[in-house]
C-alpha positions in Angstrom: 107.1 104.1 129.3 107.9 102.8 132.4 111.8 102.7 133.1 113.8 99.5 133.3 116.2 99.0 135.8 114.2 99.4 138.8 114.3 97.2 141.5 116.6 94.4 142.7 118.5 91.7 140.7 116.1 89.1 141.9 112.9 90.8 141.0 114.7 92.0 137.5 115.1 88.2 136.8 111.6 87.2 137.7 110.1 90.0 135.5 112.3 88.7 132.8 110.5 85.4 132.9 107.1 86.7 133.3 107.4 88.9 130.4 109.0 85.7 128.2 106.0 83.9 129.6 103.5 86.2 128.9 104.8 86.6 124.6 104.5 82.8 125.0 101.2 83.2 125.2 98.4 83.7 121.8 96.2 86.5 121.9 93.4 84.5 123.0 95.4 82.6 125.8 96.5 86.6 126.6 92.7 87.6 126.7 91.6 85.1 129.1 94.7 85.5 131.4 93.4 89.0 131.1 90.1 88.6 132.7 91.2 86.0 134.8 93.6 88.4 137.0 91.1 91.4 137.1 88.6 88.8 138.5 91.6 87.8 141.1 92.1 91.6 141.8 88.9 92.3 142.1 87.9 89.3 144.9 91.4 90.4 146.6 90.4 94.4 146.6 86.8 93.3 148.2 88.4 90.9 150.6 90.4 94.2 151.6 87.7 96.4 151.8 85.7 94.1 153.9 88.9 94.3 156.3 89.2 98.2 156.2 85.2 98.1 156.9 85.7 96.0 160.4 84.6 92.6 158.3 87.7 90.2 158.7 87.6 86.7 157.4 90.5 84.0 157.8 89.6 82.1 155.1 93.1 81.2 153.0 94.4 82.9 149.7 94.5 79.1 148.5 90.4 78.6 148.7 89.2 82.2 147.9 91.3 83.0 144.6 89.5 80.4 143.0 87.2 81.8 140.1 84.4 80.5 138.9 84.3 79.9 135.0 81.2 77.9 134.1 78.5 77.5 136.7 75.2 74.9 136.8 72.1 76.9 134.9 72.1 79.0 132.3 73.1 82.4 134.1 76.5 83.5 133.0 79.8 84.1 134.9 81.5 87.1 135.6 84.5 85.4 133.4 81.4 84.5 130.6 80.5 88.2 130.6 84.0 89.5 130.5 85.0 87.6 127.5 82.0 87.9 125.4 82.0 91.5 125.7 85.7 91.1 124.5 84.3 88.7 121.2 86.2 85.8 123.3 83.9 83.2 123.1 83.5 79.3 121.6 84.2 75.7 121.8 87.3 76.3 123.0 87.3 77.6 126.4 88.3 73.8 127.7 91.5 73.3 125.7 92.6 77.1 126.4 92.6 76.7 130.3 94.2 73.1 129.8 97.0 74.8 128.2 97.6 77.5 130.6 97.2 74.8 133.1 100.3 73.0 131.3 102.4 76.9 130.9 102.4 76.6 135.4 99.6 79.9 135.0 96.5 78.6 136.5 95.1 75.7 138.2 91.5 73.8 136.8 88.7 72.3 138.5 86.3 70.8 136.1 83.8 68.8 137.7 81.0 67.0 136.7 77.8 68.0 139.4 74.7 66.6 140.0 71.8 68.9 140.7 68.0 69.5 140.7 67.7 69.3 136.7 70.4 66.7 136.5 74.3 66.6 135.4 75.9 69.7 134.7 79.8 71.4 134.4 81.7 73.1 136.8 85.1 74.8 136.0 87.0 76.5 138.4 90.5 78.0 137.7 92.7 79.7 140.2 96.0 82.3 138.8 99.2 80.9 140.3 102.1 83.5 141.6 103.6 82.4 137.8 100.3 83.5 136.4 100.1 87.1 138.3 103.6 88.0 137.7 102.8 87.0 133.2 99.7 89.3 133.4 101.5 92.3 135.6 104.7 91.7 133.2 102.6 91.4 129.7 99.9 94.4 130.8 102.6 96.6 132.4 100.7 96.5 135.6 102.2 97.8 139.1 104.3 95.2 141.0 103.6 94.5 144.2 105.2 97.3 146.7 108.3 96.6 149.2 108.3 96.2 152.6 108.1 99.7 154.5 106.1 101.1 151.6 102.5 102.2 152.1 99.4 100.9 150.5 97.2 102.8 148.4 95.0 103.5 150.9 97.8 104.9 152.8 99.4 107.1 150.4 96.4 109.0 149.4 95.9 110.3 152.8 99.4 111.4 153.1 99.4 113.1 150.3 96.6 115.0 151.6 98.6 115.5 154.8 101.3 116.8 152.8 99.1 119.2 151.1 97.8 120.4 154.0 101.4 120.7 155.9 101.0 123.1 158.1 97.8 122.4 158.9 95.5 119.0 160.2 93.4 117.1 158.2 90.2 115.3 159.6 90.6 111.9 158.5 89.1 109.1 160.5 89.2 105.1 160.5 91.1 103.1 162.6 93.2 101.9 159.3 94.3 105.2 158.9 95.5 105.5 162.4 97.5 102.2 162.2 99.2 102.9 158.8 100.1 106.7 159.6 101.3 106.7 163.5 100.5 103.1 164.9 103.0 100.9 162.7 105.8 103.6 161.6 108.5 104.2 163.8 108.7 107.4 164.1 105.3 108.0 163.3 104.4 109.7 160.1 101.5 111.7 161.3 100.5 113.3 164.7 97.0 114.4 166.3 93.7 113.2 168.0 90.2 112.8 167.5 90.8 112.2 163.6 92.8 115.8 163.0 95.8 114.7 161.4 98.7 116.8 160.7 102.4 115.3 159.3 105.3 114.8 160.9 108.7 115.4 159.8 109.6 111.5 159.6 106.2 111.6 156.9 107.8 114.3 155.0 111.0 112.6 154.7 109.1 109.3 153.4 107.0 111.4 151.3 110.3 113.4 149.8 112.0 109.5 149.2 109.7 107.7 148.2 107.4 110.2 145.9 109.0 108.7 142.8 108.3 105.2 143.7 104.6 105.9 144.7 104.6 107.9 141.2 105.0 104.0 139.8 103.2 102.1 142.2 99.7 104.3 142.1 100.0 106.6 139.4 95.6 107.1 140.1 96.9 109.3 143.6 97.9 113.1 142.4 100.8 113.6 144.6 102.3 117.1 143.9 106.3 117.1 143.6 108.0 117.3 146.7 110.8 119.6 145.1 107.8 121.7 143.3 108.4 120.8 140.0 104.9 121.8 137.7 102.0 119.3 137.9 101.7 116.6 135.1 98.6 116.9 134.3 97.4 120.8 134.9 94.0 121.4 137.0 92.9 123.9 134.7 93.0 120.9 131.8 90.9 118.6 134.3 88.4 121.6 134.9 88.1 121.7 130.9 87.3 118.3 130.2 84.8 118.5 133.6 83.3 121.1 132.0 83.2 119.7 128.4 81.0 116.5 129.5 79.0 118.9 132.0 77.9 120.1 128.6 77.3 116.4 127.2 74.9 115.9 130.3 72.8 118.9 130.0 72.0 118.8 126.6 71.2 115.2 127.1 69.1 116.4 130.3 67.5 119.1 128.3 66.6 116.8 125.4 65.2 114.4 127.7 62.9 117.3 129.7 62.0 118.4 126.3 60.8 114.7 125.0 58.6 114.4 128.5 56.8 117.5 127.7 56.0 116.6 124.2 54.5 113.5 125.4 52.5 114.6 128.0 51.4 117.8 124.7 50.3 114.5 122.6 48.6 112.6 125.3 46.7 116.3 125.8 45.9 116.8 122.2 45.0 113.2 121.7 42.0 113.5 124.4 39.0 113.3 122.2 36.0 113.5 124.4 33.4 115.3 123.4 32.7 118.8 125.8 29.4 118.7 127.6 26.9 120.5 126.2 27.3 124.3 126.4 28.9 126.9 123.8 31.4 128.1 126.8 32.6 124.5 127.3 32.6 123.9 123.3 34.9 126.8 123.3 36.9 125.8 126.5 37.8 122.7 124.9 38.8 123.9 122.0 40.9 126.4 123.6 43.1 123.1 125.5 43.6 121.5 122.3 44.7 124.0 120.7 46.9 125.1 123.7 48.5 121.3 123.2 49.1 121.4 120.1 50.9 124.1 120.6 52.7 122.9 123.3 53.5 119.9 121.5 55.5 121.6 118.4 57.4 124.2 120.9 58.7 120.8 123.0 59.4 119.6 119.5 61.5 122.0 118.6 63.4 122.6 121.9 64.3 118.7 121.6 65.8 119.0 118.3 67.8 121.8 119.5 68.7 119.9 122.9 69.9 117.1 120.4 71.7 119.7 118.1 73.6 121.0 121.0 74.0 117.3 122.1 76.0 116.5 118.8 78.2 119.4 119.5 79.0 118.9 122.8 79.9 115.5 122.1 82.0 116.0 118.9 83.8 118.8 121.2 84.4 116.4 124.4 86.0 113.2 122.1 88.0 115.8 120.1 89.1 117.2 123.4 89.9 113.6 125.4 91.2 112.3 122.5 93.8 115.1 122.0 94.6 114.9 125.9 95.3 111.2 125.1 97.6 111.7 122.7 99.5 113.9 124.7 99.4 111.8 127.6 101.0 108.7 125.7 103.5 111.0 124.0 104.5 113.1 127.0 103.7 116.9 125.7 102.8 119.2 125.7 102.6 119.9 129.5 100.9 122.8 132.0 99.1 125.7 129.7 100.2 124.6 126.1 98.7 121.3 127.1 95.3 122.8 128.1 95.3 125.0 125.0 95.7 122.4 122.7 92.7 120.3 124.0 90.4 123.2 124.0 91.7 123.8 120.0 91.5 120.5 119.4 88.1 120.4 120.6 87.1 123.7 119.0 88.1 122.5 115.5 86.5 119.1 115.7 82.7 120.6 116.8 81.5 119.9 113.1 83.2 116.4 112.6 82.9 112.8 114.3 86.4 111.8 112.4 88.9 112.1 115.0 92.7 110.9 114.5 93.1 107.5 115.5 94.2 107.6 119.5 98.3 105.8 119.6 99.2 103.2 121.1 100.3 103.5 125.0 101.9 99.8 125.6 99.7 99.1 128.3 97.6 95.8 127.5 94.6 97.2 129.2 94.2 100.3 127.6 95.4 100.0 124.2 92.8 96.9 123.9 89.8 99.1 125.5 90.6 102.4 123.1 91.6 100.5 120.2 88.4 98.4 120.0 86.3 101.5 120.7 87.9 103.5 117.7 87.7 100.2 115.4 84.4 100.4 116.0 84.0 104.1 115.6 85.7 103.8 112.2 83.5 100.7 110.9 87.3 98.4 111.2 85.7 96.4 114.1 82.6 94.2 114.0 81.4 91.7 116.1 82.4 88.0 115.3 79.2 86.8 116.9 76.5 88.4 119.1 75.9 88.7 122.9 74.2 86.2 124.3 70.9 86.3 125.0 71.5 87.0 128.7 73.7 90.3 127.8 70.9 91.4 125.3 69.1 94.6 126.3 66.1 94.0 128.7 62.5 95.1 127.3 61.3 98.3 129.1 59.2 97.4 131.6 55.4 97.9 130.7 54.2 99.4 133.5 56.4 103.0 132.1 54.1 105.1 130.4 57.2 107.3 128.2 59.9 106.5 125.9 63.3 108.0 125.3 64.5 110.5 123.3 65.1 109.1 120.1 68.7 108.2 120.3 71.6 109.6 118.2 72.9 108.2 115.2 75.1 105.3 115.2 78.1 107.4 114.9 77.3 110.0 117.4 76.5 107.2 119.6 80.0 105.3 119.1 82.1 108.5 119.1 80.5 108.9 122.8 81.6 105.8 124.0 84.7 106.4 122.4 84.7 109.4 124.0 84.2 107.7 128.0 86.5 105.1 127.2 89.5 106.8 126.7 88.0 109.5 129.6 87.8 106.7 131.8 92.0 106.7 131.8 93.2 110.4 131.5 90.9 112.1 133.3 93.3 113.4 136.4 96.2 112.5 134.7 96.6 109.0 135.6 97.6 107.7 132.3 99.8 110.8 132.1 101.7 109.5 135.3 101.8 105.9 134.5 103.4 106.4 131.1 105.9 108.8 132.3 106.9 108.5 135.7 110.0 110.1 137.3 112.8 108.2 137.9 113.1 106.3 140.5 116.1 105.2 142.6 117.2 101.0 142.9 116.2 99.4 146.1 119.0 98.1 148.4 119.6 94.5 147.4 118.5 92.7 150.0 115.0 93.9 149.2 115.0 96.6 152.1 113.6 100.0 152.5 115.0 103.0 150.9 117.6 104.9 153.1 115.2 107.3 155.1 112.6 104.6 155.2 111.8 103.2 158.5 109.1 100.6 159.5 107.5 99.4 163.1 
């Protein structure tokens, strides 16, 4: 887990209070605070994308973190959607933001609009700093990173700097420029023309702050400075890469198969009659015969496309799922790690009953794996269904094929279960985030690291 201690007295005592906030909280006030701030981190990530891509706009903090929760119409927000998918969803939406609005977490508009069709609701809601720091404490997300310190952004591109060392790196953008050698003083980085190579002040801040970049973006692989062995081994990625390579072309195969039976049947269905003539008579019955043929040979290649399917999913859950363990448990590490995958996934070809995945103590994992292995193992259901405007659109009618007939119910969830809990180890992130090293208290007055210096 993440260690304790770290940072200043100040922030110590405001993280006490967020996390005292946040157990306040039910598990369905949790749930919508939930979606709430990834809705607020996404609109803030755009706005900064935007930036990076040349598109600046001044508009305040205080009127674009406002979220919309209920629009006019029937279309459905992106809050609707989020909750609904999370079987978060009745009558009482209204009395849930009103008390959040009384905890100091949010802010509400609810209007009443008038439009084309007549009256309709409006609800707006906006996370207050109170809010964000109860999510970040409750979830175990990130905090927000010190003066001096890089952003994201930044970091990843010394790291490949760093990797690099002796050589440059071509790396363009004018962001790049600004956060590597225009605002650092020394500069971190040195070259022209987008050929980047590091500087001895960026090695220093690498080699000081590498253990609090470890916490702060655990997604960035940033090799130890001091060369201690890589938390989650390249060979191990390569393995799972490989693994749902295998998933995709057997699903590629069984759908290439399922084409070429179709086009067989449509072949053999044609039953108009040969003009006159023996030679045609004979022709004609040649084709049929020919598709027929065809037909039952892209019949059976299908069913072993979907055979080899099964496996190769049975193999890839067994595999993520044992690299998830290990990841939330800390070992094993570097070959034993990747030779306990590959058994793991060897022994479970032949069964979709995998142990139950632990639980990490991050909020937004544990509820995505959990909930796909309840409903795996039959222990989750839905309360109520989608709604309508989530249900699965009709295939359109101007497609003349179908799918492959899908897998099993089973097959189907252990997949998903199988991407879900892909979606957080795969290179090692979880693995880093759950086990960073240590890292060293900042000065008290909030100011860089020694060896940390700023323009």
């Amino acid at each position: 887990m993440r260690q304790a201690g770290i940072g200043t007295g100040r922030e110590q005592l405001v993280a006490t209070k967020a996390q005292a906030a946040w157990e306040a909280l039910n598990s369905r006030q949790q749930t919508y605070m939930t979606v709430l701030y990834d809705q607020d981190q996404a609109q803030e990530t755009a706005r900064a994308q935007d930036a990076a891509a040349g598109y600046y706009d001044d508009t305040p903090a205080s009127v674009w973190r406002w979220i919309d929760v209920v629009t006019p119409g029937a279309k459905l927000t992106s809050v609707q959607r989020a909750l609904a998918l999370r079987d978060v969803r009745d009558d009482g939406a209204g009395s849930t933001l009103q008390a959040l609005q009384r905890y100091g977490l949010i802010e509400v508009r609810d209007e009443v609009v008038e439009g084309p069709r007549g009256k309709s609701r409006t609800v707006k809601t906006k996370l207050t700093r109170a809010g964000r720091a109860a999510v970040r404490a409750g979830t175990k997300e990130p905090g927000r990173r010190r003066a001096g310190e890089l952003s994201e952004y930044a970091w990843e591109r010394l790291v490949r700097l760093w990797r690099a060392d002796p050589g440059t790196v071509r790396i363009w953008g004018h962001n790049t420029y600004e956060a590597l050698v225009g605002r650092p003083s020394p500069p971190y980085a040195e070259g022209k023309q987008g050929d980047y190579r590091i500087t001895e002040a960026g090695r220093e801040h690498y080699r000081t702050l590498w253990a609090r970049y470890a916490v702060l973006y655990p997604d960035v692989a940033a090799p130890d400075p001091d060369g201690g062995p890589e938390p989650w081994p390249a060979e191990l990625q390569r393995t799972l890469d490989r693994m749902k390579g295998s998933v995709e072309l057997a699903h590629r195969a069984q759908w290439s198969a399922h084409r070429r039976w179709e086009e067989a049947e449509r072949d053999a269905g044609k039953t108009a009659a040969p003009r006159e003539g023996e030679a045609d008579a004979e022709w004609h019955a040649l084709l049929l015969k020919q598709a027929h043929a065809r037909s039952a040979l892209a019949l059976v290649h299908r069913e072993r496309a979907t055979e080899e399917a099964v496996v190769a999913i049975r193999r890839y859950a067994h595999a993520v799922c044992s690299a998830y363990t290990a990841a939330v448990e800390g070992s094993p590490t570097g070959s034993d790690l990747t030779a306990a995958v590959v058994a793991a996934a060897d022994a479970g070809r032949d069964s979709v009953k995998v142990p139950k995945p632990p639980v990490c103590g991050l909020h937004r994992v544990d509820t995505a794996v959990q909930e796909a292995y309840g409903t795996l193992a039959g222990t989750r259901t839905r309360k109520r269904p989608l709604p309508k405007q989530m249900q699965p659109a009709a295939r359109s009618v101007w497609r003349d094929f179908t799918d492959p007939p899908q897998h099993d119910l089973v097959v189907r969830r252990l997949l998903e279960l199988a991407r879900t809990v892909a979606s957080y180890v795969d290179g090692g992130a979880l693995r880093r985030e759950l086990h960073p090293p240590a890292v060293p208290d900042a000065p008290a007055d909030g100011s860089p690291a020694a060896g940390v210096t700023t323009g």
